[in-house]
Biopython code that builds the backbone (N, CA, C, O; Angstrom):
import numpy as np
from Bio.PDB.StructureBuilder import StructureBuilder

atoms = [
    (1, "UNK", "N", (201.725, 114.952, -47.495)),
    (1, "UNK", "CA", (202.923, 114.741, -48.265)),
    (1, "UNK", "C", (202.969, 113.301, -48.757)),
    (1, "UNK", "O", (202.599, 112.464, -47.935)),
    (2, "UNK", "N", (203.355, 112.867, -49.945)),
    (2, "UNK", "CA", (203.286, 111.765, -50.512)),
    (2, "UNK", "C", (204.948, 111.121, -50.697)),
    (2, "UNK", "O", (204.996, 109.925, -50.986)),
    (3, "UNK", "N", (205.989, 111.696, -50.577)),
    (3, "UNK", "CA", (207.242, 111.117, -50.505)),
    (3, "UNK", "C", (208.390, 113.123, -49.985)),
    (3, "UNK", "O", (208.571, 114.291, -50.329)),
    (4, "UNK", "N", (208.736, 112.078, -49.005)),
    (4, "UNK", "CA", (209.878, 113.244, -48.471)),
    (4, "UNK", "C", (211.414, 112.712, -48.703)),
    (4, "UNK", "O", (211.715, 111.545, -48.453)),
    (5, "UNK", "N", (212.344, 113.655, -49.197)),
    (5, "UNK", "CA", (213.674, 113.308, -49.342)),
    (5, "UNK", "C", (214.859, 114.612, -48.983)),
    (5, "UNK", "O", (214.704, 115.833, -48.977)),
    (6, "UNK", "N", (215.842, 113.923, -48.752)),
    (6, "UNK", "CA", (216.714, 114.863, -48.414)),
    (6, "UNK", "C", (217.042, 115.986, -49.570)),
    (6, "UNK", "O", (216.763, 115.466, -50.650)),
    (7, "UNK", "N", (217.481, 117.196, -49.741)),
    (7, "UNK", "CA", (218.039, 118.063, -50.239)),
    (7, "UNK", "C", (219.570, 118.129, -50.096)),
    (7, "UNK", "O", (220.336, 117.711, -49.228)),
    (8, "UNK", "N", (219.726, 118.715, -51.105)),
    (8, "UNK", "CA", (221.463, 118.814, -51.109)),
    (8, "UNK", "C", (221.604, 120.438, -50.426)),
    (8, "UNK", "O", (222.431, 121.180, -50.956)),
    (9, "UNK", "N", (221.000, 120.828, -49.557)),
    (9, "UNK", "CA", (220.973, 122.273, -49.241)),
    (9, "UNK", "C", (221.416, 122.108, -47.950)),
    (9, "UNK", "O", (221.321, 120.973, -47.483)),
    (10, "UNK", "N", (221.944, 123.108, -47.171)),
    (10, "UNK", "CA", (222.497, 123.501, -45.722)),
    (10, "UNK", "C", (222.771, 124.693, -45.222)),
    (10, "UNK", "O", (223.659, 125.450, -45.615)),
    (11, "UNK", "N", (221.973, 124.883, -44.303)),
    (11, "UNK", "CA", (222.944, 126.316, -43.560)),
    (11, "UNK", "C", (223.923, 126.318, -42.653)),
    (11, "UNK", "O", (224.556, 127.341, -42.395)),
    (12, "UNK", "N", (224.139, 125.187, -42.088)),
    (12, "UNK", "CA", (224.928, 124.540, -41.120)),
    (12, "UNK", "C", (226.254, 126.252, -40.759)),
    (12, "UNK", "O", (226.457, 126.924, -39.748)),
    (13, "UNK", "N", (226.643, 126.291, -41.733)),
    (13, "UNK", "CA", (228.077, 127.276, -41.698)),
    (13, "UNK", "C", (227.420, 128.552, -41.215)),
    (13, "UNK", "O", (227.868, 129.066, -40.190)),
    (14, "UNK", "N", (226.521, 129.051, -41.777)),
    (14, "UNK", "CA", (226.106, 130.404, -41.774)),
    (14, "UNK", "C", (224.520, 130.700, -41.864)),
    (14, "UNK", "O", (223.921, 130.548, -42.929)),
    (15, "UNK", "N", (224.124, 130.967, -41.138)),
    (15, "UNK", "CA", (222.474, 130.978, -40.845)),
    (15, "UNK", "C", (222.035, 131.616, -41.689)),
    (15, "UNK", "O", (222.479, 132.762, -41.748)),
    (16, "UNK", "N", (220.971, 131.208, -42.739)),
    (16, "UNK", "CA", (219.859, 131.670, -43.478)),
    (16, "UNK", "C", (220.733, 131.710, -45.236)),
    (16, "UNK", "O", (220.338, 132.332, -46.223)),
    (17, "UNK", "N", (221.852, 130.915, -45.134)),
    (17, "UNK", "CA", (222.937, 131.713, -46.437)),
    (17, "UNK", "C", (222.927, 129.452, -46.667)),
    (17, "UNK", "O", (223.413, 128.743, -45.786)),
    (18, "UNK", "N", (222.466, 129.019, -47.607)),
    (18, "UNK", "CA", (222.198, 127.490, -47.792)),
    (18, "UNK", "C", (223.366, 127.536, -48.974)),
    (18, "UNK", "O", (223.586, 128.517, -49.685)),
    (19, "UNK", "N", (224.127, 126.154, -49.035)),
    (19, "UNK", "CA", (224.779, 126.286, -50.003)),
    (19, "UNK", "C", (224.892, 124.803, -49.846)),
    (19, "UNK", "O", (224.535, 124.097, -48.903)),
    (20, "UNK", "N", (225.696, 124.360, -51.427)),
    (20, "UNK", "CA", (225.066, 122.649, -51.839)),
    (20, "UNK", "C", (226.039, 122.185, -51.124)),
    (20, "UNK", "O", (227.111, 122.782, -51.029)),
    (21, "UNK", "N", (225.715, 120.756, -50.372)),
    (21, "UNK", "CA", (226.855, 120.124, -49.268)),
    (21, "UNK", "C", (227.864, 119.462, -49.661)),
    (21, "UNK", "O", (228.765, 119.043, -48.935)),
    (22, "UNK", "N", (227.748, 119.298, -51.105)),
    (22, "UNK", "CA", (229.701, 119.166, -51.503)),
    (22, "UNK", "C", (229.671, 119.590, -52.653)),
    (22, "UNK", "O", (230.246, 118.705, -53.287)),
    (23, "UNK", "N", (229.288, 120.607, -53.563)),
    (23, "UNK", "CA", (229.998, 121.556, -53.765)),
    (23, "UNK", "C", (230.702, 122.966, -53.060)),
    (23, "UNK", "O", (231.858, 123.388, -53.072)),
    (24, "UNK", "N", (229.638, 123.397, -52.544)),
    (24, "UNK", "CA", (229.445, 124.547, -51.615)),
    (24, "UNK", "C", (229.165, 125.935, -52.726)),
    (24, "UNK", "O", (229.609, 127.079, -52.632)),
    (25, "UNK", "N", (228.433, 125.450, -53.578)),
    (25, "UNK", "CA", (228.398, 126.305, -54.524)),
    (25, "UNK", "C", (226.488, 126.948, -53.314)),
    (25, "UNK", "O", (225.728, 126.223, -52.672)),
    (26, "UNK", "N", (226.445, 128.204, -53.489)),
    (26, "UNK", "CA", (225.682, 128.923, -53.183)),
    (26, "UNK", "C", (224.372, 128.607, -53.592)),
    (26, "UNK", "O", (224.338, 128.414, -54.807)),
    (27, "UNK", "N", (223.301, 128.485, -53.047)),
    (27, "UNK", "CA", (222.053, 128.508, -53.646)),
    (27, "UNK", "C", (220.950, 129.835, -53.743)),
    (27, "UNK", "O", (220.309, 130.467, -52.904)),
    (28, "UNK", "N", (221.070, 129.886, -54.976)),
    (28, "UNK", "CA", (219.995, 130.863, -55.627)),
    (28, "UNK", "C", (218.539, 131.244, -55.218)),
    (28, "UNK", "O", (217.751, 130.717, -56.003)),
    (29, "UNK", "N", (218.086, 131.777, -54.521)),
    (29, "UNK", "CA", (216.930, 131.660, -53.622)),
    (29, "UNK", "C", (215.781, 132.404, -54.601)),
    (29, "UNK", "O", (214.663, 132.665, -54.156)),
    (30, "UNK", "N", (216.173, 132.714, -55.967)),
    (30, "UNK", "CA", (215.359, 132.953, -56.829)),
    (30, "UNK", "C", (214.513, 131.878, -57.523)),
    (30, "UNK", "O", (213.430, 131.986, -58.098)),
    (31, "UNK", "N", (215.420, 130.648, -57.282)),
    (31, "UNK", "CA", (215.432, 129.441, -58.073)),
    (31, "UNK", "C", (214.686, 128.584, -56.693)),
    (31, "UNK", "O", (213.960, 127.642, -57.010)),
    (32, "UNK", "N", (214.829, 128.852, -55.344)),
    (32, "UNK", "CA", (214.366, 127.988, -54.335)),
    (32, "UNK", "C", (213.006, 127.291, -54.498)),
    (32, "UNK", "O", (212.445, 127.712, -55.509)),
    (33, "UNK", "N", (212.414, 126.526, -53.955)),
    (33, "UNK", "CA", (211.190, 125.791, -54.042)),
    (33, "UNK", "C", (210.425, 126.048, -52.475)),
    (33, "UNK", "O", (209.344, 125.583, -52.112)),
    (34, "UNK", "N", (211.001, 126.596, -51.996)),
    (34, "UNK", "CA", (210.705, 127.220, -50.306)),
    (34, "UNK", "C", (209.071, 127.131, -50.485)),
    (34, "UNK", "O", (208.557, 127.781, -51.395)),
    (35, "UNK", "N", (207.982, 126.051, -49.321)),
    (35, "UNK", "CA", (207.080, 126.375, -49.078)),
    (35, "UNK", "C", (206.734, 127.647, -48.261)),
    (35, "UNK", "O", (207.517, 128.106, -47.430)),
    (36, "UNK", "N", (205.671, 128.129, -48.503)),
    (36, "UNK", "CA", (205.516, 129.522, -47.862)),
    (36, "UNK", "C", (205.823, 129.891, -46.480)),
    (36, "UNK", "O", (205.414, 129.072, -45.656)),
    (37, "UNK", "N", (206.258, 130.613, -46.148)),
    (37, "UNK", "CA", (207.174, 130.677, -44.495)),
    (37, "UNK", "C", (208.387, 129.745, -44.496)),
    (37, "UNK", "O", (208.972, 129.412, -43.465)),
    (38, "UNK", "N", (208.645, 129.440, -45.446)),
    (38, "UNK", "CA", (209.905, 128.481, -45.171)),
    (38, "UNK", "C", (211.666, 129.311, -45.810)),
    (38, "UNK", "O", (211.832, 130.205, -46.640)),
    (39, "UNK", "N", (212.260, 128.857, -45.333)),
    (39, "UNK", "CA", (212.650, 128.652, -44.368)),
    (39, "UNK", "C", (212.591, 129.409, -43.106)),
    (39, "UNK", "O", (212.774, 130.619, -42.974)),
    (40, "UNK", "N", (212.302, 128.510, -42.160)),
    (40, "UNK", "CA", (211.462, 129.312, -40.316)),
    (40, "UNK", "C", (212.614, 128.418, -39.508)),
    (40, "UNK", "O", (212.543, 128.790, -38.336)),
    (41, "UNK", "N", (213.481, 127.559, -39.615)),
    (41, "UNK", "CA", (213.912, 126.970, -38.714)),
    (41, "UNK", "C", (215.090, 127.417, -37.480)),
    (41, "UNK", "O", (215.654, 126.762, -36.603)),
    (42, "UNK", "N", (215.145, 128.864, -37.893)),
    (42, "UNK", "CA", (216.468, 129.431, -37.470)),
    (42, "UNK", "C", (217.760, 128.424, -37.588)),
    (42, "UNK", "O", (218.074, 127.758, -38.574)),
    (43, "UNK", "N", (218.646, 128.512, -35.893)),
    (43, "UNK", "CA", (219.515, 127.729, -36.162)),
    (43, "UNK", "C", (219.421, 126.205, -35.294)),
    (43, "UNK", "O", (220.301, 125.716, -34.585)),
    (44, "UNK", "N", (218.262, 125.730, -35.557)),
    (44, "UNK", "CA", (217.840, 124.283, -35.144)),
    (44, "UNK", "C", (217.504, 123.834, -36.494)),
    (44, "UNK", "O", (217.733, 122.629, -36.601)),
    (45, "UNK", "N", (217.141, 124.251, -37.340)),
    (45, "UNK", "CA", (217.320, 123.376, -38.743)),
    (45, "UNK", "C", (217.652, 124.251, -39.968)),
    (45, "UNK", "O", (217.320, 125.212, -40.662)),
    (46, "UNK", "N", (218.877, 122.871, -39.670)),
    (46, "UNK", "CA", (220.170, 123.713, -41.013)),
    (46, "UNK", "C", (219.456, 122.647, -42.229)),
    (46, "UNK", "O", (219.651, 123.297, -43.257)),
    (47, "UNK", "N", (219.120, 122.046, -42.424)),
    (47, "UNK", "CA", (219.170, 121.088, -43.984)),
    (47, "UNK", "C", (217.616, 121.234, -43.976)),
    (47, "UNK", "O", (216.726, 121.697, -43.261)),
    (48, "UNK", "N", (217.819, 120.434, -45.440)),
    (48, "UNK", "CA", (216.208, 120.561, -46.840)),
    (48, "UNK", "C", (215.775, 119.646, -47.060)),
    (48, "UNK", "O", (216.326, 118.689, -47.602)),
    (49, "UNK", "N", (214.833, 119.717, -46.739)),
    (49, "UNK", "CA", (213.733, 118.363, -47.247)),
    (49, "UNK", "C", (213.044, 119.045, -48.577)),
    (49, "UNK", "O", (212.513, 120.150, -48.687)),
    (50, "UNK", "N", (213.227, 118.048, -49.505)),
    (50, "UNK", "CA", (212.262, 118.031, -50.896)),
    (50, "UNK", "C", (211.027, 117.191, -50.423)),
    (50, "UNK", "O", (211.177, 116.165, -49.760)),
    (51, "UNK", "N", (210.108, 117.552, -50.701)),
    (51, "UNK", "CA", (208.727, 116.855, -50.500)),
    (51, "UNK", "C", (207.877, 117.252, -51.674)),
    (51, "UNK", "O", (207.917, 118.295, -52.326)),
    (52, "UNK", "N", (206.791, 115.783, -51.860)),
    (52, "UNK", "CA", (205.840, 115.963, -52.894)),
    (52, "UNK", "C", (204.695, 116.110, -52.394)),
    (52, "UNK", "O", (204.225, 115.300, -51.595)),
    (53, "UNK", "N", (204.114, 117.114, -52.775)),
    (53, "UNK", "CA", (202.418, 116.626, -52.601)),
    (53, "UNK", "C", (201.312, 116.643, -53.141)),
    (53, "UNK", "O", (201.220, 117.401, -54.106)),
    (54, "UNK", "N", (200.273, 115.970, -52.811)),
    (54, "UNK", "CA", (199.527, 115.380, -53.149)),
    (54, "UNK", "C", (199.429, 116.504, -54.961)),
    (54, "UNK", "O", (199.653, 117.713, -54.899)),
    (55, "UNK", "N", (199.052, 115.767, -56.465)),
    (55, "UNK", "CA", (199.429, 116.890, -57.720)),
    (55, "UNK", "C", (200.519, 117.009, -57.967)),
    (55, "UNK", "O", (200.719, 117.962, -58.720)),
    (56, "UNK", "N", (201.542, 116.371, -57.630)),
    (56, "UNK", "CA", (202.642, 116.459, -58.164)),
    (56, "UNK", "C", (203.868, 117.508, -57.962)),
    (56, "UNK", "O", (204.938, 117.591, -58.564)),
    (57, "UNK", "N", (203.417, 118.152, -57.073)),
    (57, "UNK", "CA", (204.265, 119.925, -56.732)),
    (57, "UNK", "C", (204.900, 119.267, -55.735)),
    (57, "UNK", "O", (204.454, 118.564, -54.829)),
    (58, "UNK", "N", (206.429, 119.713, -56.134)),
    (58, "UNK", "CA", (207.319, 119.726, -55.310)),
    (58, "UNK", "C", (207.320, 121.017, -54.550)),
    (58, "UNK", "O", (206.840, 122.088, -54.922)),
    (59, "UNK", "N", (208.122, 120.664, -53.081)),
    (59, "UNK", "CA", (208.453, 122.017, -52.424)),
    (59, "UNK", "C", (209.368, 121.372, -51.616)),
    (59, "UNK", "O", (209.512, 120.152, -51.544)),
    (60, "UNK", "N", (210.327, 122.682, -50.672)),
    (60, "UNK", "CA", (211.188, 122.716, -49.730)),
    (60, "UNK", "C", (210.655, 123.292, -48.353)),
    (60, "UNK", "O", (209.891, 124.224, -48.102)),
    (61, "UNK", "N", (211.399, 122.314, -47.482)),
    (61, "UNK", "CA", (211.204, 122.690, -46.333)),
    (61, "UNK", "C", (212.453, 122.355, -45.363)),
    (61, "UNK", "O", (213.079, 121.301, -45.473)),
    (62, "UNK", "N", (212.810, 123.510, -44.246)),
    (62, "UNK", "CA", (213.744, 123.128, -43.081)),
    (62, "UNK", "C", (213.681, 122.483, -42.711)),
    (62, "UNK", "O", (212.510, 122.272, -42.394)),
    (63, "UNK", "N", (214.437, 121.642, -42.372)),
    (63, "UNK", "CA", (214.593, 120.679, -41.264)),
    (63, "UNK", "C", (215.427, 120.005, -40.188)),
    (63, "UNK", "O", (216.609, 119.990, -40.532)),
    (64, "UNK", "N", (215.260, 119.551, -39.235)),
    (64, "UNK", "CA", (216.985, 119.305, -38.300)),
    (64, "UNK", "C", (217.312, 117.948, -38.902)),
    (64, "UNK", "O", (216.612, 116.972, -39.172)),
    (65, "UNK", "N", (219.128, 118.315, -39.072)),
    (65, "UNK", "CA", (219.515, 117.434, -39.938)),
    (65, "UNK", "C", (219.170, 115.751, -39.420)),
    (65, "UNK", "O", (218.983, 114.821, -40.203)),
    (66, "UNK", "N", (219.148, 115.668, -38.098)),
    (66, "UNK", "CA", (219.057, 114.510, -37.750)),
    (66, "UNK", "C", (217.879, 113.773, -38.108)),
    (66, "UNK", "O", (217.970, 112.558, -37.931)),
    (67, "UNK", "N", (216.537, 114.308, -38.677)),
    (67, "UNK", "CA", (215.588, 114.091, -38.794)),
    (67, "UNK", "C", (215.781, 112.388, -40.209)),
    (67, "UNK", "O", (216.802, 112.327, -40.894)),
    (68, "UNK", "N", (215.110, 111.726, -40.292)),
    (68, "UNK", "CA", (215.347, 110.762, -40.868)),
    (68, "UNK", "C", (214.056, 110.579, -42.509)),
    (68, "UNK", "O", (212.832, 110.661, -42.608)),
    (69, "UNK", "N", (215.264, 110.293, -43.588)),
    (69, "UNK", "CA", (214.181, 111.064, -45.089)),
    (69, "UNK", "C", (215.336, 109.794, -45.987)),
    (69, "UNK", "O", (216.324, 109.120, -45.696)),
    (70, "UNK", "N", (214.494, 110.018, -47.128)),
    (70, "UNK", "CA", (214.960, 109.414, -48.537)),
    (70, "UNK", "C", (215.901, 110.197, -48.881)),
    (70, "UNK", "O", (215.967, 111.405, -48.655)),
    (71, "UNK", "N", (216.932, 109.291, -49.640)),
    (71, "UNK", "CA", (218.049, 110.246, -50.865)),
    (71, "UNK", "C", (217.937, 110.210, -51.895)),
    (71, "UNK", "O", (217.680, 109.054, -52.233)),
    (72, "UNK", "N", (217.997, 111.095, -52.982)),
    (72, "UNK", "CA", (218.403, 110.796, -53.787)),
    (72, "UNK", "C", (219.607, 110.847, -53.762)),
    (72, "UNK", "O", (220.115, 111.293, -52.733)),
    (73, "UNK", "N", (220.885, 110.219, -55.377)),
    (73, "UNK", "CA", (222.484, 110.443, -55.212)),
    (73, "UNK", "C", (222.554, 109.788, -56.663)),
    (73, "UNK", "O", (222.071, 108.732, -57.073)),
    (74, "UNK", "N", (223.242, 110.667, -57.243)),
    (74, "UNK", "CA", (223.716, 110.718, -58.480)),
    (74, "UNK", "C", (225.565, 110.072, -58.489)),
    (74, "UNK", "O", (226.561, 110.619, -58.018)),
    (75, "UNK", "N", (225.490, 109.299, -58.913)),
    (75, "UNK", "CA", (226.812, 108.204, -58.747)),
    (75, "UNK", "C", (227.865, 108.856, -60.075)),
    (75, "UNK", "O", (227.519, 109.243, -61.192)),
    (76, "UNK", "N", (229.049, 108.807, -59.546)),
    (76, "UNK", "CA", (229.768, 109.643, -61.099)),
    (76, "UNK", "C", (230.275, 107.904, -61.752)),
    (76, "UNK", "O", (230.598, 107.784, -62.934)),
    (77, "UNK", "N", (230.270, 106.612, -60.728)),
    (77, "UNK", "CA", (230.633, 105.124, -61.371)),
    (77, "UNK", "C", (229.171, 104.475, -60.760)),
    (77, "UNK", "O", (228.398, 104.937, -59.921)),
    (78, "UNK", "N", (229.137, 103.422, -61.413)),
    (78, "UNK", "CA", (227.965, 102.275, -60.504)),
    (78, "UNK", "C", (228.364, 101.671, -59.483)),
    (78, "UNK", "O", (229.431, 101.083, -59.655)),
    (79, "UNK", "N", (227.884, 101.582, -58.404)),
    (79, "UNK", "CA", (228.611, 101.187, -57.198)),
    (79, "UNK", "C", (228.133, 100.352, -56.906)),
    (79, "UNK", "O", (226.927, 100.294, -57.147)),
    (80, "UNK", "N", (228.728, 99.326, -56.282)),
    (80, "UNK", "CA", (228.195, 97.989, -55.492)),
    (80, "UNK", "C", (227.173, 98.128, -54.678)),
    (80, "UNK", "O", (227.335, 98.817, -53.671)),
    (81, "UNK", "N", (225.941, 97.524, -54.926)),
    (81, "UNK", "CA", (224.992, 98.017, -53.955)),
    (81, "UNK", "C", (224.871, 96.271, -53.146)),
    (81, "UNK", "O", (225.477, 95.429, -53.808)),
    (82, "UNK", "N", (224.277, 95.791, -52.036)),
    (82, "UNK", "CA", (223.807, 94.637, -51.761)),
    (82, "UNK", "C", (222.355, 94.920, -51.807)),
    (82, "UNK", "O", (221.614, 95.717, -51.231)),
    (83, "UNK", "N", (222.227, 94.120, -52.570)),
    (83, "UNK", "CA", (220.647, 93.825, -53.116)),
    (83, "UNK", "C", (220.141, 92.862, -52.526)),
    (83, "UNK", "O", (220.566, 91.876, -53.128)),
    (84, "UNK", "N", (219.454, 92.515, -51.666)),
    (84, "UNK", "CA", (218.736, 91.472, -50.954)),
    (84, "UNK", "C", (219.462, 90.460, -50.629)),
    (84, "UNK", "O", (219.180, 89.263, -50.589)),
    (85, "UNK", "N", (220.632, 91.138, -50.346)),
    (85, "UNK", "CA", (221.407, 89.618, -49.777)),
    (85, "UNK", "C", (222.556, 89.431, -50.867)),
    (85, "UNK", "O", (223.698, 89.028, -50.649)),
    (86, "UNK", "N", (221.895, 89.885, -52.324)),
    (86, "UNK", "CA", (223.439, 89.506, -53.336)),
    (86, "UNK", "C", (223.947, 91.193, -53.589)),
    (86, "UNK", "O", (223.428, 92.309, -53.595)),
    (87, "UNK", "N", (225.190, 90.620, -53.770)),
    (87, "UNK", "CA", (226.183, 91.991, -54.223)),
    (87, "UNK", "C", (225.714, 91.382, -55.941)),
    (87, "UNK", "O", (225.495, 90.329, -56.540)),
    (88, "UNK", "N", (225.754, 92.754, -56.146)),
    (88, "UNK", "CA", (225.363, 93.432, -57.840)),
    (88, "UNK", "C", (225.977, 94.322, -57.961)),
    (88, "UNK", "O", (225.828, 95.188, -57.100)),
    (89, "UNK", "N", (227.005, 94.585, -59.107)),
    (89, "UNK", "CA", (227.490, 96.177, -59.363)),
    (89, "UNK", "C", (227.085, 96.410, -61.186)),
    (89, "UNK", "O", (227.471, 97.381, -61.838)),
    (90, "UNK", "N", (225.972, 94.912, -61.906)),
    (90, "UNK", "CA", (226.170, 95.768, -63.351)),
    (90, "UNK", "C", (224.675, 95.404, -63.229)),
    (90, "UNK", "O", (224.155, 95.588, -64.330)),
    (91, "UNK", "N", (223.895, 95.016, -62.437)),
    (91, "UNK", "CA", (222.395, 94.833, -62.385)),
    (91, "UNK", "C", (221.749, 95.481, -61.187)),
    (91, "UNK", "O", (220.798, 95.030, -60.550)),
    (92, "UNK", "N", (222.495, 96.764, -60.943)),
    (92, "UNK", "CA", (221.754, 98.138, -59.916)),
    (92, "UNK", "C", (220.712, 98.674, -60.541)),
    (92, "UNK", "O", (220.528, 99.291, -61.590)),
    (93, "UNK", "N", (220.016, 98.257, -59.569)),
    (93, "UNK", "CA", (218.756, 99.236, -59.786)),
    (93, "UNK", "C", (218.117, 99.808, -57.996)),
    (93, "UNK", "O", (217.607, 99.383, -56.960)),
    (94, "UNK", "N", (218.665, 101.143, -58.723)),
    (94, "UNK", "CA", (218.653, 101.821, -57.227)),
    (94, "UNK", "C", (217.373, 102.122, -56.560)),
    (94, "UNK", "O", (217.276, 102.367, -55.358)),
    (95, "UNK", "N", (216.323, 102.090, -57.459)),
    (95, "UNK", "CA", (214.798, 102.448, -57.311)),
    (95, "UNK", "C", (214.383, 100.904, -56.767)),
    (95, "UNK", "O", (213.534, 101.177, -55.918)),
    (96, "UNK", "N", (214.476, 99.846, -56.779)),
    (96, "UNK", "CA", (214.616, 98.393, -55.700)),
    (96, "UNK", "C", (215.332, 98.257, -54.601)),
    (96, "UNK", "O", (214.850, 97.970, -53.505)),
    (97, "UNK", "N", (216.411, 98.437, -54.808)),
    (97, "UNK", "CA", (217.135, 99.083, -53.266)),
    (97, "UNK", "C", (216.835, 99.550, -52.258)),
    (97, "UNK", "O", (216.957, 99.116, -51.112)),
    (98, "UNK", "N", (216.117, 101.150, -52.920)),
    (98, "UNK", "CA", (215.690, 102.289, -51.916)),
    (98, "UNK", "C", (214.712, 101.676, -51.577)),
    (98, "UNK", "O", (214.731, 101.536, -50.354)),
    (99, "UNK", "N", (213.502, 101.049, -52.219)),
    (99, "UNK", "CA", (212.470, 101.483, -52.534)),
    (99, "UNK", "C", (211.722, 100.185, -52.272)),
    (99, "UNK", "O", (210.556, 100.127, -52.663)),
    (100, "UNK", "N", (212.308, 99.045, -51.601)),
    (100, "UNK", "CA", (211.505, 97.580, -52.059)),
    (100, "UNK", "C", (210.233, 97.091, -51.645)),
    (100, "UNK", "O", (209.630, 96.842, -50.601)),
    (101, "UNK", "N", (210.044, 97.046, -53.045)),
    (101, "UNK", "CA", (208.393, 96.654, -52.873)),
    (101, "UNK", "C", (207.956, 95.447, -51.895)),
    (101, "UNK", "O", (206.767, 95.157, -51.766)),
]
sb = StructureBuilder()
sb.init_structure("model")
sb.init_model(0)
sb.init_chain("A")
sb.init_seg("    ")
for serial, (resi, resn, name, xyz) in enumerate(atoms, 1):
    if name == "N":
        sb.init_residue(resn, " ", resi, " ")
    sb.init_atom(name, np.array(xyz, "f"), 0.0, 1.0, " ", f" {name:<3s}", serial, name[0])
structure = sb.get_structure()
């Protein structure tokens, strides 16, 4: 795997039934990215890992939520991030943040 990140997916409420963690809108399992046998976690892993690998193919996999991964997060304002020590809210760049080289 070349970068793992969290999913907006959960079964937490209801086993094997994933739905997005703040909408709660249902997820389409036609549309899923499920690596093969996946989801296997019963009810020890409720949440989704997005992972890349190696070619560029994304896929999904279970996982226990506590497990520790990247986010992505789509901001509806720009938010104050601390950037190496300085607060910035109109020179965010969230890919330096997450990500520092």
């Amino acid at each position: 795997m070349i970068a793992q990140f969290w999913g907006p997916w959960t079964d937490d409420e209801e086993e094997g039934e994933f739905v997005h963690a703040q909408t709660g809108a249902h997820l389409n399992q036609s549309l899923a990215l499920w690596s093969p046998g996946e989801p296997n976690g019963d009810e020890v892993e409720n949440c989704v890992e997005e992972f890349e690998m190696r070619g560029g193919k994304w896929s999904w996999n279970d996982i226990k939520c506590f497990q520790r991964r990247w986010f992505i997060y789509k901001f509806k304002k720009r938010p104050k991030f601390k950037l190496r020590g300085k607060i910035s809210s109109k020179k965010c760049d969230p890919v330096k943040y997450f990500f520092p080289s």
